[in-house]
N, C-alpha and C positions, 0 to 999 in steps of 0.2 A: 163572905168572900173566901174562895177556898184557902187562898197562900195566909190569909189570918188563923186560921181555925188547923193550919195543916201541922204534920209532926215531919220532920226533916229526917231521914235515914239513910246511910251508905249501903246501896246493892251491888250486884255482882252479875256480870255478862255470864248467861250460864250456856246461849245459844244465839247463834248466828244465820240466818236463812238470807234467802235472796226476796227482794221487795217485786212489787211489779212491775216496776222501769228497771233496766240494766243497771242506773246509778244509784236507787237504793237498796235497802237490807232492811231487818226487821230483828231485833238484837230482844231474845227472852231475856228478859230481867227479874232474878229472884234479892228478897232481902225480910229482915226479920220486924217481926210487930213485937209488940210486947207480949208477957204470958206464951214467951216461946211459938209463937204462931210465925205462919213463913203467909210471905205476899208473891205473889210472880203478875208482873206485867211484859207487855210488848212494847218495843220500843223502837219507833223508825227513825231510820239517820243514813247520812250520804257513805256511799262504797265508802268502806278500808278505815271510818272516822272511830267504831269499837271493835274490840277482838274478847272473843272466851277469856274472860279473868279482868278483864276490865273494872274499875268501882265505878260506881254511876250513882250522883246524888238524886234521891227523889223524895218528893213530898207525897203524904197520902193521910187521905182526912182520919181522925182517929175513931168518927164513929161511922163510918162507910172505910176500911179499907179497901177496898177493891177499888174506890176511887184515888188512884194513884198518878202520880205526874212527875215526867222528867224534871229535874230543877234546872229550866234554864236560865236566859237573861230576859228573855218574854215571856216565860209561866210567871216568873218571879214580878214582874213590871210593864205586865200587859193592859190592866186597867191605866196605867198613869201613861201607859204611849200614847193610847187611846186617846184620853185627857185630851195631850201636850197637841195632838195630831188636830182636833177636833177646834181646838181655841187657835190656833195658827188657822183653820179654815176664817171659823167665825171672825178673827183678827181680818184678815186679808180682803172678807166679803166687804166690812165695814168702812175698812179704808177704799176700795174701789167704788163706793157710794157715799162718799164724804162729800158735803158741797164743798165748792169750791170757792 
């Protein structure tokens, strides 16, 4: 799973573009590997949310760099919403076929 295996790093908004829809952007993100190596990824978010200089936490697996990822509250906790989402289904089917 990647957030197991990944290395956590502080990057830096190096560039700002405009996204497809008016209300997003597209925010270049560079930051450092080890052995002095640089990572740059791209990074979408809603109008006005980063600016040039911004820190931006990200995860990137340490033997694929280039597989890099925002650290959100869903990269970070996306299998266990999943999870929580899927047993609340399976919960709910059980009880509406419970004899009575």
């Amino acid at each position: 799973m990647f957030v197991h295996r990944a290395r956590r790093v502080v990057g830096w908004v190096a560039d700002v573009s405009p996204g497809p829809l008016s209300r997003d952007q597209w925010a270049t993100v560079r930051f450092m590997l080890p052995r002095g190596r640089r990572g740059v990824m791209a990074v979408p978010f809603r109008y006005g949310r980063l600016e040039v200089g911004d820190a931006v936490e990200i995860l990137y697996d340490p033997a694929h760099p280039v597989d890099a990822r925002r650290a959100t509250l869903f990269v970070l906790w996306r299998t266990t919403l999943i999870a929580a989402v899927a047993a609340v289904g399976f919960f709910a089917a059980g009880i509406s076929r419970a004899p009575e």
